[in-house]
C-alpha positions, 0 to 999 in steps of 0.5 A: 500500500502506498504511503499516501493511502495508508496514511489516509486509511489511518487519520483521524479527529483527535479530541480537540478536532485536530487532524491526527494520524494514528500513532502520532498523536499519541506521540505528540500528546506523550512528549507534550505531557513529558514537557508539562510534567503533566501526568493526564489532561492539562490543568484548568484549574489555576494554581494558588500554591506551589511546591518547591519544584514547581516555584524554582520552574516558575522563576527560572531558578534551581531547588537549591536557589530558592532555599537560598531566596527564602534563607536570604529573605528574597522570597516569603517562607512557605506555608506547611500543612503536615510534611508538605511545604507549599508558597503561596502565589500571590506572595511570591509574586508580591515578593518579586516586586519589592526586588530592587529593579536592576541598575537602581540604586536602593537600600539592600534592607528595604525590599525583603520579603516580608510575608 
């Protein structure tokens, strides 16, 4: 059978109604999932707290510099329900905008993380 026809024979709709050829969609949705971290289905629910990992992914860090932010008072300390550790959004967020703003001249105290 030639390429062409069977590549026909084997086409189909994927869920978003996007064209998709058997075999490479779901090698398509594996990488995407891959690069994601995603497990299943992309998340539709927005985020209010992040882990470790996820928080050093956000702002471009390692693990290991955002123990170091928190430490050095750059980033807020975060919140603890039983063993997990989990930093709040929006205080993160507040945090990084109290950051000095590059080339700026501003007292090394006055923009600590206060949460």
């Amino acid at each position: 059978m030639p390429q062409e026809a069977y590549r026909k024979q084997n086409e189909t709709l994927d869920k978003t109604g996007t064209l998709a050829v058997r075999g490479e969609h779901r090698r398509a949705t594996a990488l995407r999932e891959k690069s994601n971290g995603l497990k299943s289905e992309h998340r539709t629910v927005p985020r209010l707290g992040l882990n470790r990992n996820e928080v050093a992914l956000a702002i471009g860090v390692s693990v290991n510099t955002v123990d170091q932010m928190v430490d050095e008072g750059f980033l807020p300390k975060p919140r603890r329900w039983h063993s997990r550790k989990i930093w709040i959004v929006s205080e993160i967020e507040l945090a990084m905008l109290e950051w000095p703003v590059d080339g700026a001249a501003a007292d090394s105290n006055e923009w600590r993380a206060t949460a």
